[in-house]
N, C-alpha and C positions, 0 to 999 in steps of 0.2 A: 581411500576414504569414500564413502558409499553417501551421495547427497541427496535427500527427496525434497523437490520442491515442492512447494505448497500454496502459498499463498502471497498474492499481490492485490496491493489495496488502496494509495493513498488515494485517488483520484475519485477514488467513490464514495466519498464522505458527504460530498455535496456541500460544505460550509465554503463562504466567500474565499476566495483566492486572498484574501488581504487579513483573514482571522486572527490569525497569528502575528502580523505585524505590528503590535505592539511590543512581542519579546524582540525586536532586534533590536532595538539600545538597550535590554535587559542587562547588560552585562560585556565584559570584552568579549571579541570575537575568537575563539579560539580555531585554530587551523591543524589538519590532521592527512598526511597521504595517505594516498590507498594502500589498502589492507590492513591499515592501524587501525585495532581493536577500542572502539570507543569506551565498551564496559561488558565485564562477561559475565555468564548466568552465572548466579548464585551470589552475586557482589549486593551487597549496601546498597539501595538508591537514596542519593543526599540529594538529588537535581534531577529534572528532564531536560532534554535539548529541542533549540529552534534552530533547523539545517537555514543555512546563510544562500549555501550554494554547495554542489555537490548530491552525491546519493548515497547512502546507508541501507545494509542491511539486516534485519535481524532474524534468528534462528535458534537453535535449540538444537543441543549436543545428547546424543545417548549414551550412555557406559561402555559400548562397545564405540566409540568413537566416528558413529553415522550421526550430518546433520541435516533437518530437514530447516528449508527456508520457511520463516513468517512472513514476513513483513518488506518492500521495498518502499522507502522514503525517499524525497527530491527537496526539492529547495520551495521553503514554507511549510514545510511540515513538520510534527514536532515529534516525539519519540521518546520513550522510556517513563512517561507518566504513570502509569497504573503501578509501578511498583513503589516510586515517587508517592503516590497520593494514599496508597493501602498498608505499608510502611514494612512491607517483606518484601526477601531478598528476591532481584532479579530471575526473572524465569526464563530470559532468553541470552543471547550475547548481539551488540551489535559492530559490525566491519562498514570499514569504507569501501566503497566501488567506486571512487574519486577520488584525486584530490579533494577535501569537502572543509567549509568551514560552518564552525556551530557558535551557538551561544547557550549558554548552560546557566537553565533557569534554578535556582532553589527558595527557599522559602520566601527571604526576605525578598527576592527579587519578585518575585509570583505576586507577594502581597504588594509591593509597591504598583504593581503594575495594575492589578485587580481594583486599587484605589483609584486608580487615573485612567481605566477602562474598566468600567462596572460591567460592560457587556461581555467580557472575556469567560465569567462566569456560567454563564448562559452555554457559550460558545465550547468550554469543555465541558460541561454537561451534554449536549448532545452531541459532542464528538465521541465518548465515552460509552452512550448509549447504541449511538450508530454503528460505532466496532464490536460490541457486542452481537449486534442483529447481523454484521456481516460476518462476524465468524461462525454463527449458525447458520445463515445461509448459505457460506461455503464449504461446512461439513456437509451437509445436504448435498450441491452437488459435485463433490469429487466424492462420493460414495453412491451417488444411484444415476448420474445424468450420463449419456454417451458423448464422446466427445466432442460432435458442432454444437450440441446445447452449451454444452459448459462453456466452450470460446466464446459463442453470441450472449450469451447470460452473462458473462465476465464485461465484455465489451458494453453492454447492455447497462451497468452496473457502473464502469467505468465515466460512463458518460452522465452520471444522473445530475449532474450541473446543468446540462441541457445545452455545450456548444458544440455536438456531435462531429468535436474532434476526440482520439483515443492515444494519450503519448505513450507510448512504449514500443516494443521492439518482438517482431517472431519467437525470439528467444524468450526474453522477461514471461510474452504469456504461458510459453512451453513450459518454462520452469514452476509459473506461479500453479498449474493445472497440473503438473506430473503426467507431461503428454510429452513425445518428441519432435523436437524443431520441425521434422520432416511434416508431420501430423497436420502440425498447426499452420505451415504455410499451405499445404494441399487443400486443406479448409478453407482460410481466407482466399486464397486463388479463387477456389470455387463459387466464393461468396461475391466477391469481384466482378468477376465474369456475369453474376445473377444482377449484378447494378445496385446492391446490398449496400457496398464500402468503398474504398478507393483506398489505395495500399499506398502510402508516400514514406517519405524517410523517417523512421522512428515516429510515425505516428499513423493512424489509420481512422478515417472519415467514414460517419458513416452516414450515409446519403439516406435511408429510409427506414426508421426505427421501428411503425408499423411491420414494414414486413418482415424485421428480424424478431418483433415480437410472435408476429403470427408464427414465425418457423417452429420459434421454442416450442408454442401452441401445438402444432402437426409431429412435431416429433414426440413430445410427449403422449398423445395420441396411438402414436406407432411403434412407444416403446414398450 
């Protein structure tokens, strides 16, 4: 089976680390090992999920049975709304890459909740809109950028919380970009080495977001 990766995004949403904490008493906690199939494209959505703890994937299957990845989720972030709120069938499928536990919002839950936190509102509305604007900006660049734009654009992206840490892994970016591991560590090395980033365990610092903005600058420039 033939897998293109795509896209990695929670982190670049920019909303409170805490947004979502209102669905965790939403509901009982439901618990799932990895690789168990949360819900898969083409299903009903009667609920979205709030990850407890764990990670999630979502993707999308073709008729010849190649998947490309969307989407990686961690713990506070929610998942499967849009088909949830639009009321057609699932467009994607989502797997564990953990053991992961969720809580599985539906109506009544969303509205009890939405009652006793009026600001939740707000809160998916510009989650909503901001995934929008990042999956046009990521059609953009994994169709015209070369590959150290698209890594620092990503990272770049990733950070826009402002605590120029970046959690993920050589691999996660590789996959989320459709680049190979090899690629993507030779970059960051590179980048490293220029006093850009600092490379640590599953997550990568980035010490001077000027100059990573300039680079994007010079490269575009030269491309």
């Amino acid at each position: 089976m033939e897998y293109q990766y795509e896209y990695f995004m929670s982190d670049a949403l920019a909303l409170p680390k805490d947004a979502w904490k209102p669905f965790h008493n939403a509901g009982p906690v439901l618990s799932y090992p990895k690789n168990k199939l949360l819900y898969n494209q083409g299903d009903t959505a009667f609920c979205f999920y709030y990850i407890v703890s764990g990670r999630i994937k979502t993707f999308i299957s073709s008729a010849e049975g190649n998947e490309r990845l969307l989407t990686i989720y961690r713990r506070g972030d929610i998942l499967g709304e849009a088909a949830f709120f639009d009321e057609r069938p699932r467009v994607s499928s989502a797997q564990m890459m953990a053991d992961t536990k969720v809580v599985s919002i539906d109506r009544p839950a969303l509205e009890r909740c939405m009652q006793q936190f009026p600001a939740l509102a707000f809160s998916l509305l510009r989650y909503l809109s901001a995934t929008v604007r990042m999956l046009s900006t990521h059609l953009d660049a994994t169709s015209f950028l070369p590959a150290e734009k698209r890594i620092v654009r990503l990272l770049l992206n990733m950070d826009s919380g402002g605590n120029h840490t970046v959690t993920c892994t050589h691999e996660e970016l590789a996959y989320a970009l459709g680049l190979s591991r090899v690629t993507v560590s030779r970059i960051l090395s590179s980048l490293a080495k220029q006093g850009m980033i600092v490379l640590g365990y599953r997550n990568i610092q980035l010490l001077n977001r000027k100059k990573l903005e300039n680079l994007i600058a010079d490269l575009m420039e030269n491309s």
